[in-house]
N, C-alpha and C positions, 0 to 999 in steps of 0.2 A: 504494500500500500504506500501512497506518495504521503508525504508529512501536509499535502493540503486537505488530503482523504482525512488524515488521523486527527487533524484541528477539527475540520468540520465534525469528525464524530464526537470528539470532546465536545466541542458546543455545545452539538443537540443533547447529546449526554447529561451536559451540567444544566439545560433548559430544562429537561422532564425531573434531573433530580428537585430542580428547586421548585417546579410547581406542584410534586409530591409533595415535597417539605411543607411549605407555605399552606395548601391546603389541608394538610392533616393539622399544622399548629391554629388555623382559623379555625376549624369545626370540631377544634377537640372536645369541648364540652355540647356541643351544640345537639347532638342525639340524646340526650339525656334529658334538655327543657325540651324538645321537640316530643317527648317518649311523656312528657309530664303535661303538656300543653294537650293533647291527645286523650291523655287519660281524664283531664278536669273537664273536657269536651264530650267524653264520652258519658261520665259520670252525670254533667246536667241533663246529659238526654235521659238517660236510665230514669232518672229522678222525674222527669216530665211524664216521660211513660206512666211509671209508677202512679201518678196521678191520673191516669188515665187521660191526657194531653193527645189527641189525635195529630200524628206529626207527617201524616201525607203527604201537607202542601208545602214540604219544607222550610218550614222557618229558620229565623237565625236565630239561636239559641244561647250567644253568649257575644256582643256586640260593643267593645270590646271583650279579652278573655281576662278577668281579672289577674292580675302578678302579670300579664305577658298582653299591656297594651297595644303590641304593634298585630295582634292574633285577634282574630272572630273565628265565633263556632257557629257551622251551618248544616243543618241537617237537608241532604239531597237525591238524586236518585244514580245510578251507572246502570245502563246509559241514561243521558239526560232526559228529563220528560220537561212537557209544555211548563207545568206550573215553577218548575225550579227555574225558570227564566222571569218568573214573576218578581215586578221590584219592589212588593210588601213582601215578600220571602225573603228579600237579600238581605244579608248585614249592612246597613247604612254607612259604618265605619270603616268599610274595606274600600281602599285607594286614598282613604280621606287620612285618619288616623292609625289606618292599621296594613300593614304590605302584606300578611300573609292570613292564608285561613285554613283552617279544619273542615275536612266535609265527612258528615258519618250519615249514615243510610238512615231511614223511620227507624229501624229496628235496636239505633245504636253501634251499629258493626262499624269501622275504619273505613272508610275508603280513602281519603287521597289529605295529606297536610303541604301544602304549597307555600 
């Protein structure tokens, strides 16, 4: 191999080590509030149920999520149905106040944290 072959693979080399690095030390704790944002999302749906709260037409359920301002929780369907497009079902706080949100089904199951 010529020594501009062996640079250029150092480069790339030292480019993929550093954006492994860099992203393991950005989201190192970050599964763990994601794992607990999920769970406090899942838990007020249970709770609504429990009340016998018909949760169909997808409401939002936690607008913001309390401890974790920049989150809403929204109950929805996969695949999407007509009503989960409806904008009395949406979290109001999502783009405004809040970048991410929770979606778990009527039933309370996980579907997607974005």
């Amino acid at each position: 191999m010529s020594k501009k072959t062996i640079r250029a693979f150092v480069l790339v080399f030292s480019i993929l080590v550093f954006v492994v690095i860099f992203n393991f030390t950005t989201n190192l704790f970050q599964p763990r509030a994601v794992a607990n944002i999920i769970e406090t999302c899942q838990t007020i749906c249970k709770g609504e149920l429990s009340k016998n709260i018909d949760l169909s037409n997808g409401p939002c359920l936690l607008n913001p999520i309390p401890n974790y301002e920049d989150w809403v929780c929204d109950v929805s369907h996969w695949p999407r149905e007509a009503v989960d497009g409806n904008e009395t079902n949406q979290c109001s706080e999502y783009t405004k106040t809040a970048d991410h949100f929770v979606e778990v089904f009527p039933n309370c199951s996980f579907i997607r944290a974005v």
